[in-house]
N, C-alpha and C positions, 0 to 999 in steps of 0.2 A: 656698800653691798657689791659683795662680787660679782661682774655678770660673763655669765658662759656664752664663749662664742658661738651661732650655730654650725650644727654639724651637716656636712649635706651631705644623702643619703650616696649610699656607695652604689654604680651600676654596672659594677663590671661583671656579677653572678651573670645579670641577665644581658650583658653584652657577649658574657663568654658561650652563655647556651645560644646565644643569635649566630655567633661565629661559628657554633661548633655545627648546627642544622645547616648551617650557609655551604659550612666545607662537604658535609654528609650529601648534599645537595649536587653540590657542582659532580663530590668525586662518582654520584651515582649517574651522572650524565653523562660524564665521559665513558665510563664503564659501557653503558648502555650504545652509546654509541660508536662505540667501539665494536661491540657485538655486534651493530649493525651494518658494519663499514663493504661488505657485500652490496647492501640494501643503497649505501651513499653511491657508491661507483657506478650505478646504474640511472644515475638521474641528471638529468640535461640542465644546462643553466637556467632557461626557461621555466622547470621546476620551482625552482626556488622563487621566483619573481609570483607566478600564479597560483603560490600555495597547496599544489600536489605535492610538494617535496614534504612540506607542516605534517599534511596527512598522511603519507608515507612511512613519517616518524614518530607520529603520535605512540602511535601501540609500545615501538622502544623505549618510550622514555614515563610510563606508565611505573608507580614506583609499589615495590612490592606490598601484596595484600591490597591494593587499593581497590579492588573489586568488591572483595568484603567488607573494607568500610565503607566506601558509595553505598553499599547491599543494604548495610548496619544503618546510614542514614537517612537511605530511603524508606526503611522501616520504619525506623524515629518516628518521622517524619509525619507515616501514615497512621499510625496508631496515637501519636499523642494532638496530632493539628488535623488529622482526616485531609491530608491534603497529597494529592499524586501527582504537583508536579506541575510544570505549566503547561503541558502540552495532554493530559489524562486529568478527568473531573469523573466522580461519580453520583449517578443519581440514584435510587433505589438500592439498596444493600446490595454488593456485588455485582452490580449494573457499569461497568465504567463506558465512559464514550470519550469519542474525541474532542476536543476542544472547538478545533478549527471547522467540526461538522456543526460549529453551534453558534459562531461568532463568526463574521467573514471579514479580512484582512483585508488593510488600507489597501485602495487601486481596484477591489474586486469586479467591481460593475465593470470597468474599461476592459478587462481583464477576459470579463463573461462577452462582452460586445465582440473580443480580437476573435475569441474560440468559433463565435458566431462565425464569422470572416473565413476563418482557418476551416471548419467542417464544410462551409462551401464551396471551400478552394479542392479539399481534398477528394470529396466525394464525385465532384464533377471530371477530376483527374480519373477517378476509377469507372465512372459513368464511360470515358471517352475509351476505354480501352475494354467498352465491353461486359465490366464486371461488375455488380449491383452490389450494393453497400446497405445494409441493417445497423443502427445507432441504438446503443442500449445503456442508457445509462442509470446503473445501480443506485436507487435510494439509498440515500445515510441510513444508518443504524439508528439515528435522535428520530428520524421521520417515522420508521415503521414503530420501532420499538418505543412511541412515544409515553404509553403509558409507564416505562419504568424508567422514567427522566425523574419523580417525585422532585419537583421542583425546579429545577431547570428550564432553561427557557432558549429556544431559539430565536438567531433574529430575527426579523420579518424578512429582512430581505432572503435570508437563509431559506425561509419557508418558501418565500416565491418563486424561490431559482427554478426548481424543474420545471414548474409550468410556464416559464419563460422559457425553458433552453426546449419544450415538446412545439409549443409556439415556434418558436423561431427556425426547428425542421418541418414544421406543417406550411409554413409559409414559404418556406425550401422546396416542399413535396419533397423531402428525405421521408423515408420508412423507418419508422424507428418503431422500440415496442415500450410502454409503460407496464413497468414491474409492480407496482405498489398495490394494483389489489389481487396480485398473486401473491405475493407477501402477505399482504396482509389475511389473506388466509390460511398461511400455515404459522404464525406467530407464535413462541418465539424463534425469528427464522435470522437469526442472528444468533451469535457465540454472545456470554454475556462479558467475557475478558478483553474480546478482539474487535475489532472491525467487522469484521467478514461477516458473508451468510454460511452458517450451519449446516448440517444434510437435507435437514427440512426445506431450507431456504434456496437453497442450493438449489434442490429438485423441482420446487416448484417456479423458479424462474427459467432454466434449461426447456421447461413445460413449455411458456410461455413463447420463451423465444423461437423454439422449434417450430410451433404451432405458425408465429408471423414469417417463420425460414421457407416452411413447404411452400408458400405461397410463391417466391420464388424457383423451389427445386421439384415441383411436383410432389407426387409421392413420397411416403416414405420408403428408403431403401431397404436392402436383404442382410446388413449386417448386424450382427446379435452381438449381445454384449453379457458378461458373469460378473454377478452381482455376490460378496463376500462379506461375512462381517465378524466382527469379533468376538471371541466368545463372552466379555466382560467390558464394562468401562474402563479406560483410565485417563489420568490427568491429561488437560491439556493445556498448559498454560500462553494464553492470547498474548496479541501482539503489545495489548493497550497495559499487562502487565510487565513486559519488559519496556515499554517505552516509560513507563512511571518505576523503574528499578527493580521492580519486586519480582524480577524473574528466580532467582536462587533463595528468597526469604521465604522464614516457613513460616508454615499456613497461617497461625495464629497473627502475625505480623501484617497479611497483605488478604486483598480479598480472594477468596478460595477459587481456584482454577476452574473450568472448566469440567465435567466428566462426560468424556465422547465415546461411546461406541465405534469403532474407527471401519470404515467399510474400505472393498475395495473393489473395482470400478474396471475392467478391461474388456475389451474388442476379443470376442472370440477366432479362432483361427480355422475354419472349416479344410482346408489342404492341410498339404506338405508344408514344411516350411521354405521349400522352393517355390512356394507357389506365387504370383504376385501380386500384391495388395491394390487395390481399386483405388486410381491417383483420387486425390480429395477435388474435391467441388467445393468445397468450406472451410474459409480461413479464419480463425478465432482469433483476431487482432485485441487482447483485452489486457487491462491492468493482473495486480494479485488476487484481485475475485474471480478470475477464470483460472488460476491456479489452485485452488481451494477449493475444499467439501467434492472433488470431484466433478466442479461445473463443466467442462469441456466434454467428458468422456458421458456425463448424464443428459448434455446438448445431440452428442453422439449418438447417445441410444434412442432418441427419440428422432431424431431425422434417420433413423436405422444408414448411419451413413459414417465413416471414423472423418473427427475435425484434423485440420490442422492448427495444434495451436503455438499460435508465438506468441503468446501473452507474455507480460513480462512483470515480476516484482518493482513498484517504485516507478512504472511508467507513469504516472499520474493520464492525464489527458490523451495523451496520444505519442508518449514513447515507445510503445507498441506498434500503432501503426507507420510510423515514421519508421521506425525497424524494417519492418515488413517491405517498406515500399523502397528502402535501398534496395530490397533485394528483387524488385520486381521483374527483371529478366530473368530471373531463374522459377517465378509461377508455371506453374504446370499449365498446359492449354486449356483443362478440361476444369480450370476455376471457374466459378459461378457467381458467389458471393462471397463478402468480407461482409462479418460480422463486427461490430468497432465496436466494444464493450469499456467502459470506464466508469470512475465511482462518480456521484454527484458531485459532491465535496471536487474533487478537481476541476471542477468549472470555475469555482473561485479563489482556487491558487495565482499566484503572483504564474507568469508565462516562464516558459521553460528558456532557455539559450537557442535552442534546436526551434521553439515555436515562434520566437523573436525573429530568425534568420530567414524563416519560411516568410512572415508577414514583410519581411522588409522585401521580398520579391514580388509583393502582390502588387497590383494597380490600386492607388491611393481610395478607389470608388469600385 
């Protein structure tokens, strides 16, 4: 009997398609960075060592469409596994939250102890020069909004943070204000796609903080403020749907946006416009919650008085105030108080580079 030698399977189809993606590959990088060679001539050697230069380049080398298929997969993704992603979880239909507002990251506790360290350091700085200092730290969205977690579960330590970080300014004698049962009376006082608080939420924390601000500024003051709104809702798609991808998928795909009535919020102008504005007394040192729903200018109306605010997106803890206080020789004489606004959730973030360099200057005790 005859026997057939075997054949071994041919692999060059699928080496030739590897070469030919390998080559489409390279020549689209060169391309790209070519376009970018502006963007190259501008960057220091040091760049490239500390990974500004990666980030600098990213966006370039981004290969076409790949927005829509991320978009495409992030949809997949949510409609067939119900899953947004590792940093977005949803509880109740259209409810999403943060993750990290529900689970707290390896280091937290040492983490919550430094900030402890760091709000004493700071407030005592601003104490010494005169200026009183308000601590407001905004509840999670998992905290107020707990009934629309439908299963979800924070940690315990999670639960216990505030009343450990209100603890830890009482035993400071810092002033600080507890939001939670003004929230919890105008509920839902949060966006259901985002972070943030909503108008409701919004207003009735500004309430709250005014209310512990006069007790530093007196009275309230004489400036008025115009209140504006829209003739209709429309979408608003929250932060916690673009961070799960589903900012550009439609609707059927991701859970349905927001719909806000959108208001608008400004300091009336009684003069001329040569006239001159009453320097502030009130510095709004806050994260992106004092950006939002109009919290600063509805703090405003209610201290009848216009804030200053430097708040800043992405400051977590205190890259806001840390901002602010670079700039403390150009305060105006006639400051009062700094407000120091931040979310809860950033008590148990890992430390910032800026929070680290401050703690290495403290006295070890």
């Amino acid at each position: 009997m005859d026997i057939k030698p075997d054949i071994e399977p041919s692999h060059r189809l699928g080496a030739a398609v590897c070469a030919a993606l390998l080559a489409a590959g390279l020549a689209w990088g060169i391309h790209s960075l070519w376009q970018s060679r502006g963007r190259l001539a501008g960057l220091t050697p040091s760049a490239w060592l500390d990974g500004s230069a990666g980030q600098a380049l990213k966006p370039a080398l981004r290969l076409p469409a790949q927005a829509q298929v991320e978009t495409g997969l992030a949809a997949l993704r949510y409609r067939l596994l119900g899953s947004l992603g590792k940093q977005v979880v949803q509880g109740c239909p259209g409810w999403l939250f943060y993750r990290d507002g529900l689970q707290p990251q390896p280091g937290h506790a040492q983490a919550f102890a430094q900030r402890l360290r760091l709000m004493r350091h700071w407030v005592g700085e601003l104490r010494a020069t005169g200026v009183q200092v308000l601590v407001v730290a905004v509840p999670d969205k998992s905290r107020v909004e707990a009934a629309r977690l439908c299963g979800l579960q924070a940690a315990p330590a999670m639960r216990e943070r505030l009343d450990d970080w209100h603890a830890g300014l009482a035993a400071s004698q810092v002033p600080y204000v507890d939001l939670r049962a003004a929230l919890d009376a105008r509920t839902p006082g949060y966006f259901r796609t985002d972070v943030h608080m909503n108008g409701h939420g919004a207003a009735a924390s500004a309430e709250a903080v005014a209310a512990a601000a006069l007790h530093f500024l007196g009275q309230p003051g004489q400036q008025r403020y115009a209140v504006g709104s829209a003739a209709r809702p429309t979408e608003r798609v929250g932060d916690l749907l673009v961070l799960a991808g589903l900012e550009h998928a439609p609707d059927r795909w991701r859970p349905l946006p927001d719909l806000v009535r959108e208001q608008t919020v400004k300091p009336e102008i009684a003069g001329g416009l040569l006239d001159e504005v009453a320097p502030p007394e009130v510095l709004l040192a806050g994260s992106s919650n004092g950006r939002r729903s109009h919290f600063a200018e509805r703090l405003g109306m209610r201290l009848g008085r216009q804030v200053w605010n430097l708040s800043m997106d992405g400051g977590q803890f205190s890259g806001a105030l840390q901002a602010a206080l670079r700039q403390r020789a150009q305060w105006p004489a006639s400051l009062r108080l700094v407000i120091w606004e931040f979310s809860e959730m950033a008590l148990s973030l890992p430390l910032t580079e800026d929070e680290k360099t401050t703690l290495a200057t403290l006295p070890s005790r």
